[in-house]
N, C-alpha and C positions, 0 to 999 in steps of 0.2 A: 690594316691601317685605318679602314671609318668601320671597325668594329660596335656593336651595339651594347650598349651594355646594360643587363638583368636586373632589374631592380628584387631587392628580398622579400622574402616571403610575407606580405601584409597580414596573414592571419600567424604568424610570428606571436607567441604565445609570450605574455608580458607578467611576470611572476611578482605578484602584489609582495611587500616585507613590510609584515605588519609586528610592532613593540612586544616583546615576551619579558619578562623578568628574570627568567632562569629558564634553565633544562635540566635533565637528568644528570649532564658531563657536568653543569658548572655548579659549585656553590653555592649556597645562597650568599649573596653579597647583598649589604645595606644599601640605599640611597649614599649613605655618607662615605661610606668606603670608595663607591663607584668614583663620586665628584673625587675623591682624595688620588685614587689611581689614575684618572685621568691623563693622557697621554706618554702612559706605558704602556709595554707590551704586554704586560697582565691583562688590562683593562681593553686594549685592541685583542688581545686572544680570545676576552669575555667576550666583545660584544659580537665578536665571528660568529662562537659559539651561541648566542642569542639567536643569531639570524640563518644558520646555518642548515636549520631543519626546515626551511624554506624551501631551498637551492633544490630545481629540479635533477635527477642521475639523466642526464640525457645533453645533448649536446646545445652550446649557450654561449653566452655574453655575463661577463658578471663586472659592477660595478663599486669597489668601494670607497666609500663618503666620507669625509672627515665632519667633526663635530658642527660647523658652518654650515656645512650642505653643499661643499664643495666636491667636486668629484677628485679623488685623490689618484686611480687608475682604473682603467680598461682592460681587463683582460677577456682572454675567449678558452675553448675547452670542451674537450669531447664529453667527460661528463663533469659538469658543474662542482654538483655536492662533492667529487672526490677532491676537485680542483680548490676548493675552498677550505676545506678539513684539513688541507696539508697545510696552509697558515697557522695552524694551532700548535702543529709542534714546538715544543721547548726549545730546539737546538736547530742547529745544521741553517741557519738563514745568515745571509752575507747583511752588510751591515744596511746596504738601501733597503731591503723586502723587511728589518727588523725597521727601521723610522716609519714605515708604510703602513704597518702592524699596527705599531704606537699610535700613530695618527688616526686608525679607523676607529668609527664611529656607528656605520650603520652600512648595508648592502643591498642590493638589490641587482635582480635577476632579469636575464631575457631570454627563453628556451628558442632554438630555432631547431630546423628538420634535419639540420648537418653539421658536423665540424667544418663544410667549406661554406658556409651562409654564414655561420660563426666568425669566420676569418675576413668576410666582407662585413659585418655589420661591427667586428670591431674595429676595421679601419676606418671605419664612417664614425661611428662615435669618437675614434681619437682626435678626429682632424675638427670636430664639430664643437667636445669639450675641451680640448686642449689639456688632459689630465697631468700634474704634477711629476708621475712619477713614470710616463710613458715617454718611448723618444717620440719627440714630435718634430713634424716637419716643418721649415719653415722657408719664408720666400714663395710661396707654393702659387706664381703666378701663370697663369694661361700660357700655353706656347705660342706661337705666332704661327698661321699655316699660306699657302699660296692656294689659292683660288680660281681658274678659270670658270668663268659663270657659264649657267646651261638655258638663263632665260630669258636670251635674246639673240637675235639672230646673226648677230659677229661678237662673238661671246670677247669677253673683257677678260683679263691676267692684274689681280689685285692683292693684298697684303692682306691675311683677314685673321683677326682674333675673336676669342667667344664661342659661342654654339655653333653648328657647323648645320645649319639649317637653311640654308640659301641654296638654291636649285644650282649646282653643278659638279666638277670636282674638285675635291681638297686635296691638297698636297704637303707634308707635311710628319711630324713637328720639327722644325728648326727651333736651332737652341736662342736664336738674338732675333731681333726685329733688325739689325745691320745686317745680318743673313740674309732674312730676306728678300730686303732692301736690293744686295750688290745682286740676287739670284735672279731678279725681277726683270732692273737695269740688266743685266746679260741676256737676258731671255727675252726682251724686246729687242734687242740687236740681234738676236738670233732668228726670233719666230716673227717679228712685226707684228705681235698684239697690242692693242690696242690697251691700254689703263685708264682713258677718262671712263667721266659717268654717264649712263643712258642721256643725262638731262643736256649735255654738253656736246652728245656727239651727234643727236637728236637736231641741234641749234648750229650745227655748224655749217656755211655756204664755201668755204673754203680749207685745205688741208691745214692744220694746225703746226706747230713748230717742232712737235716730236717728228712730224712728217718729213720736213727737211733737212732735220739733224739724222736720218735713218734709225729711229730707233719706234714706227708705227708705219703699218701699210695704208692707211686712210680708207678704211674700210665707210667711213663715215661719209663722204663726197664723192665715192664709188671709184676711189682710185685703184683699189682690186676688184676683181669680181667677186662675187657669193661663193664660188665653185674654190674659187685661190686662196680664199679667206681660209673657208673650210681646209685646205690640205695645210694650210699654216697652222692652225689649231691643233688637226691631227698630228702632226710632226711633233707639237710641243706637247699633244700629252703623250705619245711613245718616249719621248727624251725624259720625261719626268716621271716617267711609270718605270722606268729602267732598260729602254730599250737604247739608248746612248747609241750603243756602238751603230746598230741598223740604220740611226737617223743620222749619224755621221758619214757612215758609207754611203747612203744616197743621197748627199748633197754634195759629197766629193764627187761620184759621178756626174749627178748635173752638173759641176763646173766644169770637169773633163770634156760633158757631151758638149756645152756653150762653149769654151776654150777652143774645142773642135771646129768649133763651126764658126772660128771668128767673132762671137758674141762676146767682146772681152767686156764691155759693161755688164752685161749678165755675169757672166763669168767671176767679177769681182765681188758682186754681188753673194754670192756662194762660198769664195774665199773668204769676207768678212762673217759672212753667220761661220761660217765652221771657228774662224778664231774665235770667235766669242763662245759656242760650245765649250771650247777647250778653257775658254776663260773662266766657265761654270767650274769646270772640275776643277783645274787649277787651286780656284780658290778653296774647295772643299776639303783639301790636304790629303791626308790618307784614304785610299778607297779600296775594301775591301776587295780581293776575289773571286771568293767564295761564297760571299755573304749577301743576299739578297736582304735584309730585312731583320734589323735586331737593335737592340738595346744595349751597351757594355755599362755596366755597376761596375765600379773599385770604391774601397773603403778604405781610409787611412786616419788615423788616430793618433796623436800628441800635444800634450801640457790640458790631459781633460777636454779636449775638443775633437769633434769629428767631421772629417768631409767625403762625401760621397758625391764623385765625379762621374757625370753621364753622358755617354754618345749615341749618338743617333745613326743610325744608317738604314736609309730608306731607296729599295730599287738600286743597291748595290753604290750609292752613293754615299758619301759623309756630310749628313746636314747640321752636324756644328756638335758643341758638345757645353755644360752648364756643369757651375761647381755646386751644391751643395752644402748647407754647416748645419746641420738635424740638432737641433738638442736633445740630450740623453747627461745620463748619470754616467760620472768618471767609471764607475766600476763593470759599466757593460762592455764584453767582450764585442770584437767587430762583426762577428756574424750575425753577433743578438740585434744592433744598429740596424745593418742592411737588410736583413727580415723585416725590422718593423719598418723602414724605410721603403721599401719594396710596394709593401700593403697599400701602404696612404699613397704615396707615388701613382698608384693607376686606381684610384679609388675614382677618379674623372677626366681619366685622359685613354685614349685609344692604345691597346696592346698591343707589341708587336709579335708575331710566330715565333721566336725565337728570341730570349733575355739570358744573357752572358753576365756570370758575377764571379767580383774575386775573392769570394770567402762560401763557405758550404752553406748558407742558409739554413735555421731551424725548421724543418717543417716543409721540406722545398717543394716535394711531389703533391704537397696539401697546397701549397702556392700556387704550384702550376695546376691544379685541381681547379682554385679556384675561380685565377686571371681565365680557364679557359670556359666555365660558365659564362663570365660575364661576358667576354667575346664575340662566345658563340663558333669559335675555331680553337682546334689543338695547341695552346700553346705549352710551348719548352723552358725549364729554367737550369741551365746549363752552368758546370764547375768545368771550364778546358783544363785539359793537362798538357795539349802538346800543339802544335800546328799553328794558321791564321787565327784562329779565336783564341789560342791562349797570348798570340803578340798583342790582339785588341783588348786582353782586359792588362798587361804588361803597359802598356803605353797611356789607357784609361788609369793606371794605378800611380806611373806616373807623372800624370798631371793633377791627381789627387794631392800628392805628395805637396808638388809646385803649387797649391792652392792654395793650403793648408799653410804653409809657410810666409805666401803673402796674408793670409787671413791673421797669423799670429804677427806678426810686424805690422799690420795696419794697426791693430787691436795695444801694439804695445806703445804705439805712437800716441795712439789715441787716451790712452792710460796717462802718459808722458803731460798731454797738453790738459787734461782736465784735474791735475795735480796742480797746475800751473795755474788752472784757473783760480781754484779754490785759493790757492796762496796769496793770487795780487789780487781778486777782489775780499778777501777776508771771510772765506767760508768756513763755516764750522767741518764742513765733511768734504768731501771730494763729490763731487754730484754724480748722479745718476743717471737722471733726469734733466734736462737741458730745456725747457721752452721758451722760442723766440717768436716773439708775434709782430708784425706791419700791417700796414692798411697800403689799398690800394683805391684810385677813383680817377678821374678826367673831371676836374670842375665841380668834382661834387656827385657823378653822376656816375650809378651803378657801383655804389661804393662795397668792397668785399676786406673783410679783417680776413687774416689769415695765424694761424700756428703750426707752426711747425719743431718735432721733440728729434731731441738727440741725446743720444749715452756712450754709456763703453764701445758700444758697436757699430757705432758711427749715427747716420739719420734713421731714425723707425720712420717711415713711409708711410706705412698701416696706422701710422695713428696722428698723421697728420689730419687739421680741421679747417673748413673754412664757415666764416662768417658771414652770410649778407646782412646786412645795416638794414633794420629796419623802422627804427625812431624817427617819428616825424618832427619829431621836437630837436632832432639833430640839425643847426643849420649844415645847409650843401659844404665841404669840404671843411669842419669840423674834426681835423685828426684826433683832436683831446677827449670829446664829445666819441668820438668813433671808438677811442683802444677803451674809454672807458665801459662803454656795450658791451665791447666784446668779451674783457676781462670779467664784466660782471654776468654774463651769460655762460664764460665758462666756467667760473668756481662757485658759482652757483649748482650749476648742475653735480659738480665735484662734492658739493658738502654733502647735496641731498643722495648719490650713490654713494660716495667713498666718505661717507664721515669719520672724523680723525678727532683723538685730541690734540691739541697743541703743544708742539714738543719744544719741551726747555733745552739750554744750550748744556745744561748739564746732563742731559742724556744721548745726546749725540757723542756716540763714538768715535773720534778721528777713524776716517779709512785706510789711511796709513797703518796704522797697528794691526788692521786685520790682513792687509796687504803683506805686510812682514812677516808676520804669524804664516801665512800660507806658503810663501816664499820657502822657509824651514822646508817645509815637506818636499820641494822638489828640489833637490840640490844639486842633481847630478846630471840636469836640463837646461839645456841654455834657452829659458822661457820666464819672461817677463815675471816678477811676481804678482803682479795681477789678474795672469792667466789661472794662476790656482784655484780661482775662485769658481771655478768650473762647476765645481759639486752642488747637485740639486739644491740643496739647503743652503747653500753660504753665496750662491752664483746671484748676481744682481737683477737678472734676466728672469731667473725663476723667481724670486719674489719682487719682483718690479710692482712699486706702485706709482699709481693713477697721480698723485700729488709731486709735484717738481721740486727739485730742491733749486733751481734758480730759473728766473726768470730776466731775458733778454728782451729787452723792448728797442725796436727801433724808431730812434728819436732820443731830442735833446731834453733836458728838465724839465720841458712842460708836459711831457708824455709820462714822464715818469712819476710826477707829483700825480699826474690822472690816473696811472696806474694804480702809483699808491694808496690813495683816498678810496680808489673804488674797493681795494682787498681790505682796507680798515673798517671801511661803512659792514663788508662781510663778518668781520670779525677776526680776520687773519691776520696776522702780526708776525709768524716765523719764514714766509716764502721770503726768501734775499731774491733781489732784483738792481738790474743794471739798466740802464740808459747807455744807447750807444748813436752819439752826435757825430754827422760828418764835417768836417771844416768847413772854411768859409766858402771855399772854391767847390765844394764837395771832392774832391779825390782822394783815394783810399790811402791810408796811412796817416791821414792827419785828423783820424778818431777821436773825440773827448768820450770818456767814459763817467756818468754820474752815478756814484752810488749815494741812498742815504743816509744821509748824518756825517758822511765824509765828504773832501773836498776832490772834487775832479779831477782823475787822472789821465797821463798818456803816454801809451810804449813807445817803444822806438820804432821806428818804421822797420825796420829787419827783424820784428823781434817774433819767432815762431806761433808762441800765443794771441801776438796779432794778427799775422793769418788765417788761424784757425776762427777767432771770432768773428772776421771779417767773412768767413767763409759759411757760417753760420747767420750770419746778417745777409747774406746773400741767399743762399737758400729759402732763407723767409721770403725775401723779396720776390724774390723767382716764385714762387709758391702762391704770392698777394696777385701778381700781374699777371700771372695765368689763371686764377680764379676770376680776374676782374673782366677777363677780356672774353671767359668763356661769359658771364653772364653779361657784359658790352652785347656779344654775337647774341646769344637766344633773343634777347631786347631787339637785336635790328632783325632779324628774322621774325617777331612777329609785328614791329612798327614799320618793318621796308625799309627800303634806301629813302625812302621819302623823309627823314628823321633827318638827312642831311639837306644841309641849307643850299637850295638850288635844283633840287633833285625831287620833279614831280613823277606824274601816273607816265607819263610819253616818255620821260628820260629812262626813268626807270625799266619799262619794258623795251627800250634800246638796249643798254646794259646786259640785260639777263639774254633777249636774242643774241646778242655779239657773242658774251662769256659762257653763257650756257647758267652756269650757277653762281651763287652769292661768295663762295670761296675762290673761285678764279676772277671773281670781278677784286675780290680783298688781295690777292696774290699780286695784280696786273699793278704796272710801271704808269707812272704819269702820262710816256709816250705812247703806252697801247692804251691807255684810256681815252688820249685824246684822237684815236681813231675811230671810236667810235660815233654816228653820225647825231648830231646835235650837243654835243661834249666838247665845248672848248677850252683850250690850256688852263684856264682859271678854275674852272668846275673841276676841270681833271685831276689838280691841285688840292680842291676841297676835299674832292672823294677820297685823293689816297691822304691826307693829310687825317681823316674822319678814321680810316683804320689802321694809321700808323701813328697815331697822337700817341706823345710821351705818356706814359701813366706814371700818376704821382707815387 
């Protein structure tokens, strides 16, 4: 579970490919011929063969380049030069490894000591270049773990993501941060650990309110002893190490032996943690047997898209389970997926002893060769045929299944409404690309622009941006002055990375036609026709650019003339853009919409497309006021509470003794602030008025 993991061989032998003309295999070909064959397979078989007497016979990493310097794929291979030479063949290549051909341009080598260093240092290069023609993973965020700390002396039960370098034990991976949220909440009613911070428990002269709701022992104001803490701790990590059943049965006896003895408030005592034990499992649904420790893979595949559905089970528990949608090319079989899935999947996350999949993997015992390096323990990658692991990958397959199917009905919904857009704001194409930008500030102060992008797929996350305002020349609360910064900071940086030329409306293809055209090919699928678009080449996702086909501005005309002027002064003239005005009252559905050169329009309040835009204007929002408040906080953490009017050096260090830290004093009610000593009802007012201000 806190497995180590190996870093690769740093004297890993880096095989320079340096420009040849010819070889002995290829003809002489002209300069002129070359340019003219240019992205055929003639021309990709030449330039293999150019680079080919490079490639070391020994075991590697090979990378080939398209004509940009773009990395086109990653592949690995016991010996290189053999692995490469078979690209040149005339025949026998399915139609993606023949576009991949076409596209190369140039190669380049990495010898490593093994085909299993091979197998890790190409799943570090997939996940690092994101190549074209590899599956690549995506979503690929942190897992959430449970934490009891080891460095202090009534150790804390906390929620922890990131590096797992903080002195105690991890527990862990759960699939949701709601995991292990409810796992926590249960486990404080069971164990009486403590969750505040050293800074808090440190400050406290009396038991706090988890105290008297039963869910903390108050190890803080010595309401256990050291000795009782300790066996509280101990109990919780047997129960989360997988000894369940033993720490069940001795606390059912203790209530037996209190019950005995007339101790019915002990006694009850005992009966609520065991309910909440059971409350732990409960929630965790299916729990294996047999299975101490393992990971279930299932793979499920239709209309070109893939989902690989994962469960966890940790100490014989079920700690939740995450879907998956890898991008890959329509024509890869599902074993090829979940192999390459597999690799990047623990390329930075803890392995378990045992990994359950529902397809035979390429390469399996080279896989489990691998994961068991980095480790540093035996691991297993296991195909069940019969028993409890073949029902866990049965049930892991699905809800694959069930995924996948809400993945394609969100995706066709979403298809649905961006049709829609295009049509009532007068778009030349169906968009893409979606960015909607706000601003966010209190008066002027700590002001943050925000964008946030959406597509077929719903919100990219990843590629949301935030602003801080830095013009001095902007006066305080200046929204016009503000979208225009930000818009011109951010297509500016757009020209100077992503330069374009400026596309006429006569080369914009309706996306409908290509939508149709795809449609054709799956006829006998009940799948959207926009799902077609799945294939590397035609899919929106694999050649996403950087440049928006619409822009959403939140605000009325004057934001949007700022807008405009500012992409004009750039030179830009084809991004369409919207103004989106709330009414007078502001309540949702009485929307003006400004486009330019046209006169303002407005849906109907039931009308689907206005949900979704409203939902889109919301996200930005959400996105400005949590940017604005995370830089509001760093601001009072380094100006102090003293930045609030009334609140000097004395009040302040009351505050923080009472609360402990500056997030429970931000958390606390009017009426526990005005408990604290020199804080009267008015002050108390200001304080939380100071961290609950409306932001604009």
């Amino acid at each position: 579970m806190n497995g180590t993991k190996k870093d690769i061989d740093p004297a890993a032998e880096i095989v320079e490919v340096e420009e040849e003309s010819s070889l002995p295999e290829v003809e002489e070909t002209s300069a002129h011929d070359l340019e003219a064959e240019a992205g055929t397979l003639k021309a990709g078989r030449a330039a293999i063969l150019r680079h080919v007497k490079h490639a070391p016979a020994s075991p590697g990493v090979y990378r080939m380049i398209d004509a940009a310097g773009e990395v086109l794929y990653v592949g690995k291979a016991n010996n290189i030069k053999k692995r490469v030479l078979s690209y040149t063949r005339p025949t026998g290549h399915d139609t993606r490894i023949e576009r991949m051909i076409a596209a190369t341009h140039a190669l380049e080598f990495i010898s490593t000591r093994s085909e299993t260093e091979a197998l890790l240092l190409e799943a570090n290069l997939i996940k690092r270049l994101r190549p074209r023609f590899n599956v690549l993973l995506r979503d690929d965020k942190s897992f959430p773990y449970i934490l009891i700390t080891g460095d202090h002396w009534a150790p804390q039960i906390l929620k922890h993501r990131g590096a797992r370098n903080r002195p105690g034990k991890f527990y862990g991976p759960f699939a949701s941060v709601g995991a292990v949220n409810r796992t926590i909440t249960a486990l404080q009613r069971a164990f009486l650990l403590r969750s505040c911070t050293d800074a808090f428990f440190e400050s406290r002269t009396r038991p706090c309110l988890l105290h008297q709701i039963k869910r903390c022992s108050a190890p803080c104001t010595q309401e256990i002893s050291f000795t009782d803490y300790a066996e509280l701790v101990r109990e919780a990590d047997s129960f989360l190490s997988g000894k369940s059943r033993a720490v069940k049965e001795e606390l059912a006896a203790e209530m037996e032996q209190a019950s005995t003895a007339m101790d019915y408030e002990r006694a009850a005592l005992y009966r609520d943690r065991l309910a909440a034990l059971s409350a732990v499992q409960s929630q965790q649904g299916i729990n294996p047997r047999t299975i101490e420790e393992a990971d279930v893979f299932a793979v499920h595949q239709a209309g070109g898209f893939n989902c690989v559905e994962v469960f966890f089970f940790r100490t014989g528990q079920n700690w939740g389970n995450r879907a998956y949608f890898p991008k890959a090319d329509r024509t890869l079989p599902p074993s090829e997926v979940l192999g390459a899935f597999l690799a990047q999947f623990y390329d930075d996350k803890p392995v378990p002893r045992l990994i359950l999949v529902s397809h035979d993997v390429e390469d399996r015992d080279l896989l489990a060769e691998a994961l068991s390096t980095r480790s540093g323990y035996k691991v297993e990658v296991s195909l069940p045929k019969r028993g409890e692991k073949k029902e866990l990958v049965e049930h892991a397959m699905t809800n694959a299944r069930e995924a996948l199917s809400r993945k394609l009905a969100d995706t066709s919904a979403q298809s649905k409404q961006l049709r829609a857009l295009a049509e009532t704001f007068g778009l030349k194409r169906v968009p893409q690309r979606i960015e909607v930008y706000d601003n966010s500030h209190i008066q002027g102060s700590n002001p943050v622009g925000a964008m946030i992008v959406a597509g077929p797929e719903g919100f990219v996350k990843g590629q949301y941006r935030k602003f801080n305002i830095r013009s001095t020349e902007i006066t305080p609360g200046d929204d016009f002055g503000m979208m225009r910064e930000v818009l011109k900071r951010r297509f500016k940086r757009l020209l100077t990375d992503s330069p374009r030329a400026p596309v006429s409306a006569e080369v914009l293809a309706p996306a409908e036609e290509s939508l149709a055209a795809a449609g054709e090919l799956l006829p006998a699928l009940d799948i959207p026709p926009s799902l077609a678009l799945a294939d590397t080449e035609t899919s929106a996702a694999a050649n996403a650019s950087p440049w928006p086909d619409l822009l959403l501005i939140d605000g009325g005309l004057g934001q949007l003339n700022a807008a405009r002027t500012t992409l004009t002064e750039l030179g830009i003239h084809d991004v369409p853009m919207v103004g989106i005005a709330k009414g007078v009252e502001r309540n949702a559905g009485e929307e003006t919409f400004f486009i330019p050169d046209r006169p303002p329009i407005k849906l109907q309040p039931r009308d689907p497309l206005l949900y979704f835009v409203q939902r889109l204007r919301d996200e930005a929002h959400r996105f400005a006021v949590g940017s604005h408040r995370q830089r509001r906080k760093k601001d009072i953490r380094e100006a102090g509470l003293q930045e609030i009017a009334g609140i000097g050096p004395i009040r302040k260090r009351a505050l923080l003794r009472h609360f402990g830290t500056l997030k429970a004093i931000e958390r606390a009610t009017v009426s526990d602030l005005s408990q604290v000593p020199g804080i009267n009802a008015e002050t108390a007012r200001k304080i939380y008025d100071f961290f609950h201000g409306a932001s604009v």
